[in-house]
C-alpha positions as CSV (number, residue, x, y, z in Angstrom):
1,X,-189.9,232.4,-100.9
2,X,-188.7,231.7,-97.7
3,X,-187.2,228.4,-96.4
4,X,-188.2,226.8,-93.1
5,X,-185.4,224.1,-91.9
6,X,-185.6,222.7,-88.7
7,X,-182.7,222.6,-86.4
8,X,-184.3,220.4,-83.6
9,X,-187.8,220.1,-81.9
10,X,-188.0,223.7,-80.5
11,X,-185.9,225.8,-83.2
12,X,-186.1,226.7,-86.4
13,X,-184.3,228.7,-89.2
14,X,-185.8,230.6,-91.7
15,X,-183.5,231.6,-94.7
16,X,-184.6,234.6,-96.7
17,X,-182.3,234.9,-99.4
18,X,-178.6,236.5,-97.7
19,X,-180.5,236.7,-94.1
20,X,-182.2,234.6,-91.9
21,X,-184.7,234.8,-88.9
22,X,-184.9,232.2,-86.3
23,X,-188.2,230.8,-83.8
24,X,-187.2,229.4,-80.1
25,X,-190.1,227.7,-79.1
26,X,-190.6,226.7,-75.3
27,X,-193.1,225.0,-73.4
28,X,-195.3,228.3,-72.8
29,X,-194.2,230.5,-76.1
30,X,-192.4,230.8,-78.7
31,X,-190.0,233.4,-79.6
32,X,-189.8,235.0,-83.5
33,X,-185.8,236.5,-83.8
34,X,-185.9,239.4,-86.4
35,X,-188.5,239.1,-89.3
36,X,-186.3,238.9,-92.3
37,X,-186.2,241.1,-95.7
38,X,-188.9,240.6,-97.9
39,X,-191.0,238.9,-95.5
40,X,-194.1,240.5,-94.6
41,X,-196.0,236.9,-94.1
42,X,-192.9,236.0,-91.1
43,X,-195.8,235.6,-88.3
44,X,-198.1,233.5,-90.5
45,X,-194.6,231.2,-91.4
46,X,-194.2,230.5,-87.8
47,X,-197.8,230.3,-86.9
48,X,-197.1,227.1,-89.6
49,X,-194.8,225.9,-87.0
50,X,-196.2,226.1,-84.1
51,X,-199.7,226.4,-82.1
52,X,-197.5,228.8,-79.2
53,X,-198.4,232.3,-78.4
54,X,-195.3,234.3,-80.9
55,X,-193.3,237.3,-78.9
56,X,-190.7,238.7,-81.4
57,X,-187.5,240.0,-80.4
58,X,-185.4,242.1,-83.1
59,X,-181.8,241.9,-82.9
60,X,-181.9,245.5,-84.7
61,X,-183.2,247.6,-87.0
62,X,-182.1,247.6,-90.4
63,X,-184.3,246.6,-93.0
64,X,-183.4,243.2,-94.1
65,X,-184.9,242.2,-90.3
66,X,-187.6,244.0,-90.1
67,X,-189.8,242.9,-92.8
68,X,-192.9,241.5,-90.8
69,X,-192.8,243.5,-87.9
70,X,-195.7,245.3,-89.1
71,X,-197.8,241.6,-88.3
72,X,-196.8,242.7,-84.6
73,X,-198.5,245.3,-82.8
74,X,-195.3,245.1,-80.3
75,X,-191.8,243.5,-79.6
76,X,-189.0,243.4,-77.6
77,X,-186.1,245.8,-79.1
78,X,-183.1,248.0,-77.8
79,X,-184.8,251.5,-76.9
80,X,-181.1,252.7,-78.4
81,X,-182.1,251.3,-81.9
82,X,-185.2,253.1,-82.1
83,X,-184.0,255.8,-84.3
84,X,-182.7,253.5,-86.7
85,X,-186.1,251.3,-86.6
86,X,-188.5,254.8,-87.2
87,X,-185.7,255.7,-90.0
88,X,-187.0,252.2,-92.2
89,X,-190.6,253.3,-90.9
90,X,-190.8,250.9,-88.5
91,X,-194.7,251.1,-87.1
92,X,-195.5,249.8,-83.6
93,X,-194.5,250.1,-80.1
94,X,-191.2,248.8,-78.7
95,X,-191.0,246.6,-75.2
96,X,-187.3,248.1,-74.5
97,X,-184.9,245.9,-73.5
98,X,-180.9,245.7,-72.0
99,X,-178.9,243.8,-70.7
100,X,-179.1,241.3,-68.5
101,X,-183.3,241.1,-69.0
102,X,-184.7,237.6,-69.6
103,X,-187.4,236.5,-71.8
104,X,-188.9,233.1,-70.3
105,X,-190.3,231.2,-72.7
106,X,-191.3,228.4,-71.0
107,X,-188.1,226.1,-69.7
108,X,-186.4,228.4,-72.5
109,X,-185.0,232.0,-70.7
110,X,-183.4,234.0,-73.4
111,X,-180.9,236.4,-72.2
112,X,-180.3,240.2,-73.9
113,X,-176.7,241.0,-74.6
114,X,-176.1,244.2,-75.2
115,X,-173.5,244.8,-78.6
116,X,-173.8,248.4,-80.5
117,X,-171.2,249.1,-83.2
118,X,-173.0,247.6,-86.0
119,X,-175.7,249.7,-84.9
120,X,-176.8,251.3,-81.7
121,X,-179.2,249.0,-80.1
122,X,-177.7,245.7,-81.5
123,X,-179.0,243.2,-79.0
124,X,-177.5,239.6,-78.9
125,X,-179.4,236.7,-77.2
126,X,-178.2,233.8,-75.1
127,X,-179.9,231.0,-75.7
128,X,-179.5,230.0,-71.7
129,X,-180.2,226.1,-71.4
130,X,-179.0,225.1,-75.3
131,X,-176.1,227.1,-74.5
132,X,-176.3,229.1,-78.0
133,X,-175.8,232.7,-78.6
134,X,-177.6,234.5,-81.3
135,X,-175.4,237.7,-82.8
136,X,-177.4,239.1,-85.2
137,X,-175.1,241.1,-87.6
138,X,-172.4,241.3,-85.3
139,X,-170.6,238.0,-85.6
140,X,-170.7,236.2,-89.0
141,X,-168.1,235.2,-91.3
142,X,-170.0,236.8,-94.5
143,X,-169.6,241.0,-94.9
144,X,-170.7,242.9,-91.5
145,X,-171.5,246.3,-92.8
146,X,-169.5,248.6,-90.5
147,X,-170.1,251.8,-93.1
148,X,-172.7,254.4,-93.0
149,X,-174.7,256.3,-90.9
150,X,-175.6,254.5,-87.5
151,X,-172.2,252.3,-87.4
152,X,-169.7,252.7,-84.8
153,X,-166.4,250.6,-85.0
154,X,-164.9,251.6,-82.0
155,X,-168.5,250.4,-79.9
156,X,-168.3,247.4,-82.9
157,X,-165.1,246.3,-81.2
158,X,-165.9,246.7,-77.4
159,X,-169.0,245.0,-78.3
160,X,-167.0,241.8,-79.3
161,X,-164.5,242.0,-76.5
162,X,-167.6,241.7,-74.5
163,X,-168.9,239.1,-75.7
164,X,-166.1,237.3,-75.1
165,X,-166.6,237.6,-71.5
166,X,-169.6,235.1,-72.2
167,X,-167.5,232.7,-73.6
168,X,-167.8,230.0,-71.2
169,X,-171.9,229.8,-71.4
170,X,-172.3,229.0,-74.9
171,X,-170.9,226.6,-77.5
172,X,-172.2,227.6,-81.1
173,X,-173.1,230.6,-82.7
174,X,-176.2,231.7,-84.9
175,X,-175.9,234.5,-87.2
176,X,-177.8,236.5,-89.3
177,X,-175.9,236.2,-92.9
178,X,-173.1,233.5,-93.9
179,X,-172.4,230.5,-92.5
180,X,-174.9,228.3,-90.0
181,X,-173.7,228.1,-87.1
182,X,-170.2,229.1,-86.7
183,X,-167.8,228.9,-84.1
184,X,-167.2,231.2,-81.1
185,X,-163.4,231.6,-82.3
186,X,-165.0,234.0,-84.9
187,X,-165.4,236.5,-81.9
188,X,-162.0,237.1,-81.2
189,X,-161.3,237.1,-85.5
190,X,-163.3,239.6,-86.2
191,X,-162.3,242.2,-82.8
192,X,-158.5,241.4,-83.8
193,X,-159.4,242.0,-88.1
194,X,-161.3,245.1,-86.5
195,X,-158.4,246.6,-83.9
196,X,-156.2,246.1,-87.8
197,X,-159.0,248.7,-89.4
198,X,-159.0,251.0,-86.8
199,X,-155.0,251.1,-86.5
200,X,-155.0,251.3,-90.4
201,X,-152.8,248.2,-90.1
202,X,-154.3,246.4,-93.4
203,X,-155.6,248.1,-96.9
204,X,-159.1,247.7,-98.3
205,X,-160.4,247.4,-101.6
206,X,-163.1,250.2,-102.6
207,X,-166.5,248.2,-103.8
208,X,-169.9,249.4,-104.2
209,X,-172.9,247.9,-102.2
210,X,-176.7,248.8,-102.8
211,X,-175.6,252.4,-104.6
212,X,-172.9,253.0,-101.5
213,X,-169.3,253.1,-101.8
214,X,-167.4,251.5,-99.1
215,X,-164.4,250.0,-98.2
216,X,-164.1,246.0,-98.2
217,X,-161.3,244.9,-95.4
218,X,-161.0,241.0,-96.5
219,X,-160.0,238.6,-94.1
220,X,-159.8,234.7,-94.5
221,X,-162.9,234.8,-91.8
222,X,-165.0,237.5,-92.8
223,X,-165.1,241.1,-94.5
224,X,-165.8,243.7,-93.0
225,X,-167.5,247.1,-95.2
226,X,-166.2,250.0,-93.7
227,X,-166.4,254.1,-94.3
228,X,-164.1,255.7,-97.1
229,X,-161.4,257.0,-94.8
């Protein structure tokens, strides 16, 4: 069963075992980030919380996040994850967004970041006036899977590098899996722990995840799960 815990007046956290979804409420609407894993109720939950008009925005497409978008006939997604969300049978229609596009919520403008690598339409969103950035999958201190079809770790470390150049407009971070919130060092951790993968500066232990073999780079910060190569 998922957990509702409030983070202030207008935002909430659920936690759904290892993964969590979040709901910005403004003065006008709310906004339901990702839908969780085993979830399917995720609309009703923040229907519970709040008497707003829900829009749902999907950071991307794997499973564990998608697990009540069926309660939406559309949301807001990366057009480039759509391949990946029709893979896990994702049903209804997608509002593309990139870059630079702002959902207004009411006094609340969230702001799409554009960050493949973990997959190809990973979205983050700046939370403008509260100054927070949500990053999805891309920027936790638990294990970012970086193995598998869809990943990219070259766009994965671009992607962080560019976030970076956002520094300056936010001050905590809310991820996905691991640790709420962490700090906006973690970027520039995980791109430097990445550039050490990709120049096969650092050795990684082989593990097995969900039936896959990968290989677990362990940093003090984070792991990251990457191909056998």
């Amino acid at each position: 069963m998922a957990d509702v815990i409030k983070i202030n007046d207008s935002t909430w956290r659920i936690e759904d075992g290892g993964v969590r979804f979040l709901l910005f409420c403004g003065t006008e609407k709310a906004a339901l980030i990702d839908t969780g894993m085993t979830v399917p109720n995720a609309k009703e939950i923040a229907e519970g919380i709040t008497d707003l008009p829900i829009v749902l925005i999907n950071t991307h497409a794997d499973p564990d996040h998608i697990s009540g978008n069926a309660s939406f006939p559309e949301f807001y997604m990366s057009p480039n994850e759509e391949e990946n969300y029709r893979n896990f049978k994702g049903q209804g229609t997608i509002l593309p967004v990139k870059e630079g596009d702002e959902i207004d919520l009411g006094g609340r403008v969230l702001r799409v970041i554009d960050i493949p690598g973990h997959t190809p339409g990973s979205i983050a969103i700046l939370d403008v006036k509260n100054r927070v950035l949500v990053s999805g999958d891309t920027v936790s201190d638990s294990h970012i899977f970086m193995f598998g079809p869809m990943r990219n770790l070259d766009d994965y470390i671009a992607s962080l590098g560019h976030l970076s150049e956002y520094a300056d407009q936010f001050d905590e971070i809310y991820p996905m899996h691991g640790s709420f919130p962490v700090s906006p060092d973690l970027i520039g951790q995980l791109k430097e722990g990445a550039e050490q993968v990709r120049a096969g500066e650092v050795t990684g232990k082989e593990v097995e995840f969900y039936g896959n073999k990968a290989l677990l780079y362990k940093f003090p910060y984070a792991g990251l799960l990457c191909d056998l190569k």
